[in-house]
C-alpha positions as CSV (number, residue, x, y, z in Angstrom):
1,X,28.8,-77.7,-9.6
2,X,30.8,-76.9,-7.1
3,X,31.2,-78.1,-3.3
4,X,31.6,-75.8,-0.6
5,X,35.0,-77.2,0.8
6,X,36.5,-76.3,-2.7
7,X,35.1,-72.5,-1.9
8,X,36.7,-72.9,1.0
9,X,39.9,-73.9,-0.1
10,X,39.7,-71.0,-2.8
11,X,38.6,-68.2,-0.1
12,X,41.7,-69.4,2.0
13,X,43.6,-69.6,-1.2
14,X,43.2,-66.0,-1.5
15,X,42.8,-64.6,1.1
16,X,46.8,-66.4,1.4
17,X,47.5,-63.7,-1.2
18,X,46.0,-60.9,-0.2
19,X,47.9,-61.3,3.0
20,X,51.2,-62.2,1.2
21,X,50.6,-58.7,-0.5
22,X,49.8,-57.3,2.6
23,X,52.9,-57.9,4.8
24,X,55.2,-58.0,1.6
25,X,53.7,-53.9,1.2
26,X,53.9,-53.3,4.6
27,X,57.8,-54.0,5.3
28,X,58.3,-51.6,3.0
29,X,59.9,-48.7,4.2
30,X,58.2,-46.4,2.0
31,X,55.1,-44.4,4.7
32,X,52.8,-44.4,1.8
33,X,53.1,-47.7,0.8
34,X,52.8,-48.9,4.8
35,X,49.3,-46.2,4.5
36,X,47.8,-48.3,1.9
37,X,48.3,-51.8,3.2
38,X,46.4,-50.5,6.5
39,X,43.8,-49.2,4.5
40,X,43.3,-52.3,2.7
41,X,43.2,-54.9,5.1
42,X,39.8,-54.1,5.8
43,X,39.0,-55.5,2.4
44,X,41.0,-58.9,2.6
45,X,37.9,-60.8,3.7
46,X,36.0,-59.3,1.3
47,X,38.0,-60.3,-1.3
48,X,38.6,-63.7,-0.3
49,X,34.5,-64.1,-0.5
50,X,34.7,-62.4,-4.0
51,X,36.6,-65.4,-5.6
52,X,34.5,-68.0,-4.0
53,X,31.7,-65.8,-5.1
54,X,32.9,-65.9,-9.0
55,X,33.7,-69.1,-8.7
56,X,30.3,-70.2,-7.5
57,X,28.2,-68.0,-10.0
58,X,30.0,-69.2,-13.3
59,X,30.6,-72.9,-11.7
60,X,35.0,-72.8,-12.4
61,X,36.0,-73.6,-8.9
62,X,38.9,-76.1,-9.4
63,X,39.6,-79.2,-6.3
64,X,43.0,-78.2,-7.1
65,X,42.8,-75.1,-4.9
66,X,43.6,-76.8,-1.3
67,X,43.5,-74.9,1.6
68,X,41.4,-73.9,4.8
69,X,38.7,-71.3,5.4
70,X,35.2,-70.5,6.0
71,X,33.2,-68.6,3.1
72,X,30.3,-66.1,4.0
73,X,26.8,-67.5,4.0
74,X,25.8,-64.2,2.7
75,X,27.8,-61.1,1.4
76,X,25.6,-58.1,1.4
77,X,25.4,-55.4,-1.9
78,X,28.0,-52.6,-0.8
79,X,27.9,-50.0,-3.4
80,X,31.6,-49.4,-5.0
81,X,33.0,-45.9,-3.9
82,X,35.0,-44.2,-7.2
83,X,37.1,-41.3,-5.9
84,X,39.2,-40.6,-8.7
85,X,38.8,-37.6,-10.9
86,X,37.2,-37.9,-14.6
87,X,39.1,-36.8,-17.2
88,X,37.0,-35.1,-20.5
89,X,38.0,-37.4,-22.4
90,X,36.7,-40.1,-19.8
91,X,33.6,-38.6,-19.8
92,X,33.5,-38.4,-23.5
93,X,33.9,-42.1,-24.0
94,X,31.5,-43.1,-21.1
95,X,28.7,-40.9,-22.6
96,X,29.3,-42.7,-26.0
97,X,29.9,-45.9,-25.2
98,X,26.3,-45.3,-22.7
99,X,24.5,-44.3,-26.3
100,X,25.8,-46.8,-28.2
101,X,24.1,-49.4,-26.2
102,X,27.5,-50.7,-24.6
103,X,27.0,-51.9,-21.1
104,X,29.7,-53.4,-18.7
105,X,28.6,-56.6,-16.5
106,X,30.3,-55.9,-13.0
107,X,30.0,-57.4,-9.6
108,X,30.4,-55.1,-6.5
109,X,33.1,-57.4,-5.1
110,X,34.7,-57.9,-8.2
111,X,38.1,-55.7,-7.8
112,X,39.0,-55.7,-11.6
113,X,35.4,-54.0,-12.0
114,X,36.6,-51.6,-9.4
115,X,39.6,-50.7,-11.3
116,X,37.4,-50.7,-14.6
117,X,35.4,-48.1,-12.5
118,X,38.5,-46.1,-11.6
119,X,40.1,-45.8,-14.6
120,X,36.8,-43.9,-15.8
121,X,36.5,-41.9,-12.2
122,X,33.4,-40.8,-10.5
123,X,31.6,-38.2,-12.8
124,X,32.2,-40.7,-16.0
125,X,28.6,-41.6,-17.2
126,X,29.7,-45.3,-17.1
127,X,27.0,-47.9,-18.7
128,X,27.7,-50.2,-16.0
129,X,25.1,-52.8,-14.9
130,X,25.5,-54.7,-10.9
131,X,24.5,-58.1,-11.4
132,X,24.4,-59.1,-7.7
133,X,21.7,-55.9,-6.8
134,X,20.8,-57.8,-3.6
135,X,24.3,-59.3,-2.4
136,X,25.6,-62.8,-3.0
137,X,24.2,-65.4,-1.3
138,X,26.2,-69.0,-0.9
139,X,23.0,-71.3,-1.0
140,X,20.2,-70.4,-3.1
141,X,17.6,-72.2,-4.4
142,X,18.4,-71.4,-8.5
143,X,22.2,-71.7,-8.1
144,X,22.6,-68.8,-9.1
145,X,23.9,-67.0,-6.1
146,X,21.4,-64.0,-6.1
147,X,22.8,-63.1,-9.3
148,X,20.7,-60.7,-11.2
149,X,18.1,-62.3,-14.1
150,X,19.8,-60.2,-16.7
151,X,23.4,-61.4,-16.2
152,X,22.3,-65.1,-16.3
153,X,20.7,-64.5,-19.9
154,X,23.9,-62.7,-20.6
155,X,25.8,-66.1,-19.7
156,X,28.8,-64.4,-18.5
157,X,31.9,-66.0,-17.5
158,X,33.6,-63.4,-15.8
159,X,33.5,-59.8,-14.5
160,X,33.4,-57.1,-15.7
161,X,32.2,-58.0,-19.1
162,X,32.0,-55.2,-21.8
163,X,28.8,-56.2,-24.5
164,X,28.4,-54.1,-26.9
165,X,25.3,-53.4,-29.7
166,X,26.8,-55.9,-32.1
167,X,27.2,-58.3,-30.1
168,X,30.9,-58.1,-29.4
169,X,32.1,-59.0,-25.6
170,X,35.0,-58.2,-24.4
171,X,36.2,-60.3,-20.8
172,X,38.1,-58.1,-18.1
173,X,39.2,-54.9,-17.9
174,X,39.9,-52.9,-21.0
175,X,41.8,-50.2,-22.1
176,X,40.3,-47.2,-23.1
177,X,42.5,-47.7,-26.4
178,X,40.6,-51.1,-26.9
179,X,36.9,-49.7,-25.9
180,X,37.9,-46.6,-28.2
181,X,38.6,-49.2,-31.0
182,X,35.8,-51.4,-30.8
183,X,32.6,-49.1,-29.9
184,X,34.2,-47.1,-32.7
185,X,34.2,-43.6,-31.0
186,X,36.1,-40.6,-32.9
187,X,36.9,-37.8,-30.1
């Protein structure tokens, strides 16, 4: 199990990164590239929490990660916000991989489930299940973090995770080439 001075040292770990990304983006000279630092700094904190969060849930926090910071007691449920179009094709595969009884394990913090989300865009009919409904909480009483009943049955060890009707998981974000292949789906 792991011991909050380890989350620390991961949430200061990377949140190190994120800032490291940060100022490396922002000296760029490029206006759009300065534009999309700004607009991500409000999620540096945010992300930090999210690998302490992960970390916690599946119990893979490593001592090994040294370094300074103080991780949320609590980080509340924010819905994910998908802005990019859907293509048909998108679409297409969402609603098929939705009635073939695929789901995808995701965590609203969790930024390769945000890019998962992305790739699909906002009209997509994506068979994607939240496994922290209520937020994530650093103590709780199960040590499970508020994670949802369903995701701990699953015994997931990462997000997002694609399951699929037989059985099949796939860890991380995929491809639609690799969902296409192994939900089977003929377009």
């Amino acid at each position: 199990r792991c011991r909050a001075p380890v989350l620390r040292r991961m949430a200061n770990l990377s949140a190190s990164l994120s800032r490291a990304r940060l100022t490396a983006t922002s000296r760029s000279r490029a206006p759009r590239r300065r534009a999309a630092a700004a607009s991500a700094a409000p999620q540096q904190a945010q992300l930090a929490a999210a690998a302490c969060a992960l970390a916690v849930s599946l119990g893979t926090a490593s001592p090994a990660l040294a370094a300074k910071a103080e991780v949320p007691d609590f980080l509340p449920y924010t819905p994910v916000e998908i802005t990019t179009e859907s293509s048909p094709r998108a679409e297409r595969l969402a609603d098929h991989l939705r009635k073939s009884g695929a789901k995808m394990y995701s965590a609203f913090w969790c930024s390769h489930c945000r890019d998962q989300k992305s790739m699909f865009g906002k009209d997509a009919p994506l068979p994607a299940f939240e496994c922290f409904p209520d937020g994530w909480s650093k103590e709780s009483e199960d040590g499970k973090h508020g994670m949802a009943q369903e995701c701990i049955d699953a015994d997931l060890k990462g997000f997002p995770t694609w399951e699929f009707e037989d059985g099949t998981r796939l860890s991380g974000d995929q491809s639609f080439g690799k969902l296409i292949k192994v939900s089977q789906f003929k377009d």
